[in-house]
C-alpha positions in Angstrom: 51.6 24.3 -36.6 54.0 27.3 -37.4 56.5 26.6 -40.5 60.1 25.9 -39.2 61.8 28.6 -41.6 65.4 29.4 -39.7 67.7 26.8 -40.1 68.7 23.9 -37.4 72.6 25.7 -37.3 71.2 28.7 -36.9 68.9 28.3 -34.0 71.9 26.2 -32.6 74.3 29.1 -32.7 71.4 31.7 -32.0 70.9 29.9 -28.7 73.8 29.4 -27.8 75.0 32.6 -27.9 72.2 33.8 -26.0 72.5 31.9 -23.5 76.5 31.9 -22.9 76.8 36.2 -22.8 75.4 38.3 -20.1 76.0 41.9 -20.8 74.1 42.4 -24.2 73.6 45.3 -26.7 70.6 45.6 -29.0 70.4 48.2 -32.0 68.3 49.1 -34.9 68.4 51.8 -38.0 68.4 55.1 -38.2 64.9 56.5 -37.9 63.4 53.2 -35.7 59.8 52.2 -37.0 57.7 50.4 -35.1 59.3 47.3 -36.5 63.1 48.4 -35.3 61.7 49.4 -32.0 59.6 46.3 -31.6 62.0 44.2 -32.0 64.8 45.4 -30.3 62.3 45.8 -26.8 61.0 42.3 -27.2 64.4 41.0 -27.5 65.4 42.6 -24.2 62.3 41.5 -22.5 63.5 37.7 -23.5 66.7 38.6 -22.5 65.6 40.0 -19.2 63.5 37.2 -18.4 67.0 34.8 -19.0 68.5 37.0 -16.1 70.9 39.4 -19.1 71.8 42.6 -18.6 70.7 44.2 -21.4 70.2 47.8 -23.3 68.9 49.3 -26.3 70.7 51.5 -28.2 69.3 53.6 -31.3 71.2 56.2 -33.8 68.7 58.7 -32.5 65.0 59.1 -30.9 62.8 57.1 -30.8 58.9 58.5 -31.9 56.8 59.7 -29.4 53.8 57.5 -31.1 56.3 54.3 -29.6 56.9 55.8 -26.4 54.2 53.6 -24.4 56.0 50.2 -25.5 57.7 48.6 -22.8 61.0 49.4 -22.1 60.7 52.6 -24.9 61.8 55.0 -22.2 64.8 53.6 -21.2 66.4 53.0 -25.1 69.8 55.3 -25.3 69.4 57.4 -28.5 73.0 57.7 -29.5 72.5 61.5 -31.2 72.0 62.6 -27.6 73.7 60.3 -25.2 77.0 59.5 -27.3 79.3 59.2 -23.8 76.8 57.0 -22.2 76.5 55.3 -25.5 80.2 54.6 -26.1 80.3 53.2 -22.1 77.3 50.5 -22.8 78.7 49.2 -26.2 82.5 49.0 -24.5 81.2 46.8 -21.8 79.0 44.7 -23.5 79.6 41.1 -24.5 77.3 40.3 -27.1 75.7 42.8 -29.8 72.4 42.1 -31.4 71.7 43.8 -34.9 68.0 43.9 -35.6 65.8 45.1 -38.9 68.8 46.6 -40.8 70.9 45.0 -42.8 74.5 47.4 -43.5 76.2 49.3 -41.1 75.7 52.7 -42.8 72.2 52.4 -41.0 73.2 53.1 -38.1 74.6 56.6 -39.5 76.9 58.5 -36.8 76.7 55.1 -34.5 78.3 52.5 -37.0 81.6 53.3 -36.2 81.1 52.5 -32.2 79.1 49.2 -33.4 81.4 47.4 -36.5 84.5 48.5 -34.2 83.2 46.8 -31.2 85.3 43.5 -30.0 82.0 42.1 -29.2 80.0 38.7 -30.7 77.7 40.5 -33.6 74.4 39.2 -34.5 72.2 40.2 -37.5 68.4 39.8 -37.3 66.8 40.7 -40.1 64.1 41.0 -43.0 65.4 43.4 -46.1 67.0 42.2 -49.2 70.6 41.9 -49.1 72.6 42.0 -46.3 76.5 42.7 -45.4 78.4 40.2 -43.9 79.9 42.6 -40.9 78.5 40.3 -38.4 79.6 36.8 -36.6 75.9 35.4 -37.4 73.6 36.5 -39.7 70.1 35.4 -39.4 68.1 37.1 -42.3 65.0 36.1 -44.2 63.1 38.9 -46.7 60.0 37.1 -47.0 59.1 38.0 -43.5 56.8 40.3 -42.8 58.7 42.0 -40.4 61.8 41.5 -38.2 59.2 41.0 -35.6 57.8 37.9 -37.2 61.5 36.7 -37.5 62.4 37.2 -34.0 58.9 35.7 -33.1 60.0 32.3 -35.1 63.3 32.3 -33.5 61.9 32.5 -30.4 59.8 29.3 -31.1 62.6 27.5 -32.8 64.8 28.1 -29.7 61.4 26.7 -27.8 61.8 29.7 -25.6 58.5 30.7 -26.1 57.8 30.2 -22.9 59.8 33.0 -21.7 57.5 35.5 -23.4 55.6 37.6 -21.1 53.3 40.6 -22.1 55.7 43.2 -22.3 57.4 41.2 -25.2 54.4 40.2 -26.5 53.5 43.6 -26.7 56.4 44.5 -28.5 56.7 42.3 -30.7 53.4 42.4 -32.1 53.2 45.9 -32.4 56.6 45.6 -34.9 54.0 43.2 -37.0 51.5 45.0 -36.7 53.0 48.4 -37.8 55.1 46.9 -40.6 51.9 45.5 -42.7 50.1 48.4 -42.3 47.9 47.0 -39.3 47.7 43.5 -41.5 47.0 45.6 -44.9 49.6 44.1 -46.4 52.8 41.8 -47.1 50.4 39.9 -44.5 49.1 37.1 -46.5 51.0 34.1 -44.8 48.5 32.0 -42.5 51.5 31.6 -40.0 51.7 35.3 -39.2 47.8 34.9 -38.0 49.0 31.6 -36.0 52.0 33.7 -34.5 49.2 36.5 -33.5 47.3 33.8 -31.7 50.6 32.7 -29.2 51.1 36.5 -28.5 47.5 37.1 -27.5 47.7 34.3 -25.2 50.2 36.3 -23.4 47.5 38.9 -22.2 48.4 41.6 -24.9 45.5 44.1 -26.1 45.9 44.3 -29.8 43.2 47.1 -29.9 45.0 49.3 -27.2 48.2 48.9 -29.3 46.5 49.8 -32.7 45.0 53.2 -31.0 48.2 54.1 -29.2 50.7 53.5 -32.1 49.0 54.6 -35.5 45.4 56.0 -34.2 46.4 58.5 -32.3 47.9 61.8 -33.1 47.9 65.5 -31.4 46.3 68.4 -33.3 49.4 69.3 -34.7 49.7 66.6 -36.5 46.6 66.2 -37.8 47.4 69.8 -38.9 50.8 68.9 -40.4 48.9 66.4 -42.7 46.6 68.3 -43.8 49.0 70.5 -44.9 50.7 68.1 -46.7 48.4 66.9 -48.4 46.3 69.8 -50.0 49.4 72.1 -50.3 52.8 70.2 -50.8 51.4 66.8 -52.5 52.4 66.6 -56.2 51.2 64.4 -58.8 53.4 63.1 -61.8 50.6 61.4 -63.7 53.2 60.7 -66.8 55.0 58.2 -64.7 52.7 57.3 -61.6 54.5 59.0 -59.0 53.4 61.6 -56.3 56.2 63.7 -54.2 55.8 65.6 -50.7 58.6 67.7 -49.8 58.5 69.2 -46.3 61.4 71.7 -45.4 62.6 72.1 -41.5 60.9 75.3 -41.8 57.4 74.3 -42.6 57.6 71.2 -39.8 58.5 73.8 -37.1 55.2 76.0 -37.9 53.2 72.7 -37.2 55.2 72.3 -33.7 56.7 69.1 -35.5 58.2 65.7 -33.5 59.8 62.6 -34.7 57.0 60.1 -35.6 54.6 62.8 -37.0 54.9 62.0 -40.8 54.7 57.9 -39.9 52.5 56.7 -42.6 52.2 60.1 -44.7 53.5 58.4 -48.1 51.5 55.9 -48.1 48.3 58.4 -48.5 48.9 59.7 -51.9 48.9 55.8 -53.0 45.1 56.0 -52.4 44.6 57.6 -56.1 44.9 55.4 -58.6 47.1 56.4 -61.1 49.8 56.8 -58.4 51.9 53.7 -58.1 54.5 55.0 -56.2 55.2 57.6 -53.9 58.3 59.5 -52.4 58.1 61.7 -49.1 61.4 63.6 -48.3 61.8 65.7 -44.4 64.6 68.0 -43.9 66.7 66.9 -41.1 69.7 68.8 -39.8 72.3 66.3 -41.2 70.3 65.2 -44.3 67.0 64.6 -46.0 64.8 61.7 -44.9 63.4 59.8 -48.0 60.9 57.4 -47.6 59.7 55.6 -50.9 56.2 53.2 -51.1 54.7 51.9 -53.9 51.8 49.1 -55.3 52.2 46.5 -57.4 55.2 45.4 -59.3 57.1 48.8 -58.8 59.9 48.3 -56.9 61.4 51.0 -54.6 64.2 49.3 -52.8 66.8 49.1 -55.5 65.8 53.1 -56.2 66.5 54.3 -52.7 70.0 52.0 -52.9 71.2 53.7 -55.9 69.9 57.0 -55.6 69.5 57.9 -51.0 72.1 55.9 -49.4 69.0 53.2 -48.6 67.3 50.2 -49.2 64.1 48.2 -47.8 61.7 46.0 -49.5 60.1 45.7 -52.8 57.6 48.3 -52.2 59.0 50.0 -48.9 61.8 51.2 -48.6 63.8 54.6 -47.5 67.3 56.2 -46.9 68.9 59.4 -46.3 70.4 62.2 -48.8 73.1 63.7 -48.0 72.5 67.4 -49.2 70.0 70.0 -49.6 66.3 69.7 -50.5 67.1 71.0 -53.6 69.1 68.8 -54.5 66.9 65.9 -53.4 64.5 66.7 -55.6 66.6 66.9 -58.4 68.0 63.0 -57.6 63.9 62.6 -57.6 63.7 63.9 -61.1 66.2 61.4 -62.8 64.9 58.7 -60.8 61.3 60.1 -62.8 63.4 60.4 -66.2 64.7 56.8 -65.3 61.6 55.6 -64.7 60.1 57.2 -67.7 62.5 55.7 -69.9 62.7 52.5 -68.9 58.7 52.4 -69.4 59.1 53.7 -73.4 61.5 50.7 -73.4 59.1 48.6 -72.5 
């Protein structure tokens, strides 16, 4: 028996709107993990399989590692399909919000979205959340978004509208947001959750290989790279930082989804409890922030990279030059390092 953890009213109005709209939008953050993808492809499987009209639109592209999920091919990354973007979100009736929890997630596609005369749904699992839509449906002790939409689906007792593709999906947004079940993965319901989508015909090992153990020899490349030759080590406040410019990404023939999981390496030595990665983009500098224990990175990406996330995962974007990132790294280490003599 799976905990009942959304509320009555909220699988009431959940349902309903599901079932009363017929042209239907789905979205995620900037940068989609496996969680944001997930998600929003098992959602339009469900849909799909209720007869909806339904399409996935993300700020931009989608990784490569993601591209063999269901449905991945046919998502409308808004960085290079504005027009056809702008046409979708006009028409639709019903816009589903899923794994982010602010508008300024959604970077150059927020506009288009919060200005929308559509119904607005939030699905979600960070702390915090903006009340900018109709129904918000958000719970931070989920593991992931997945998890959440996976309960929904069961307190809606639509479960039987789940085939494999949304299976599939869905649990590879678990999956990939505990670290293949490393962690934030405790709750015997997740395991229970796991079981229903295996029913559904889903190979779990097939989805492990394709999604975090496979890579192409540039990559592999890449991390070495960033590992024995970028990786820093502040052993005075348990921190480790990897910068990697535009430059140095495009001599390892880089693509989006080839530093997934690269923070979290530098966590395997000891006296690092918390660890930053930053990537040069054109607009901005991706900053993705991990830690262990009781060090909490969300609030730290909120106040310093235009972010947020979890207790010890989170990210955001900085609006500037590498440089300049690093310096916002260096008081957050001053910060840090004060508030420990304070102690």
């Amino acid at each position: 028996m799976i905990d009942r953890i959304l509320s009555d009213e909220e699988l009431i109005q959940l349902k309903y709107n599901l079932e009363r709209y017929n042209n239907i939008v789905l979205t995620c953050h900037l940068s989609p993990d496996g969680d944001a993808v997930g998600a929003t492809l098992g959602m339009k499987h469900l849909l799909e399989a209720m007869d909806k009209t339904v399409h996935v639109i993300t700020p931009d592209m989608v990784p490569r590692s993601l591209l063999f999920l269901p449905g991945a091919k046919d998502i409308v990354a808004y960085s290079k399909y504005a027009e056809l973007a702008n046409r979708l979100v006009s028409n639709s009736q019903l816009i589903i919000c899923l794994d982010f929890n602010t508008p300024k997630r959604l970077d150059n596609l927020a506009p288009l979205i919060t200005e929308s005369k559509a119904k607005k749904i939030l699905i979600d699992h960070h702390i915090g959340d903006e009340k900018f839509c109709d129904l918000t449906i958000s719970y931070d002790k989920m593991s992931s978004t997945c998890e959440l939409v996976c309960r929904a689906i069961l307190g809606m007792n639509m479960f039987q509208l789940v085939n494999r593709k949304c299976a599939e999906c869905l649990y590879a947004g678990m999956m990939t947001d505990t670290g293949n079940f490393t962690y934030n993965s405790n709750d015997p319901d997740i395991y229970n959750i796991i079981a229903l989508l295996l029913k559904k015909g889903i190979n779990k090992d097939r989805i492990y290989t394709l999604a975090i153990n496979t890579s192409s020899a540039d990559r592999l490349r890449l991390i070495g790279y960033s590992l024995s030759q970028k990786m820093e080590i502040f052993e005075d406040c348990g921190a480790a930082l990897i910068i990697l410019t535009k430059e140095e990404l495009a001599n390892y023939n880089y693509k989006k989804g080839d530093t997934e999981s690269l923070v979290n390496m530098p966590l395997q030595v000891p006296e690092v409890y918390w660890s930053v990665f930053m990537r040069e983009d054109d607009e901005y500098v991706k900053i993705s922030i991990r830690s262990k224990g009781e060090f909490v990175v969300n609030t730290i990406c909120e106040d310093h990279f235009n972010g947020g996330g979890h207790k010890n995962a989170a990210g955001g974007e900085f609006y500037g030059t590498v440089e300049e990132a690093r310096a916002e790294f260096e008081k957050v280490m001053d910060e840090v390092k004060s508030k420990q003599a304070n102690a």
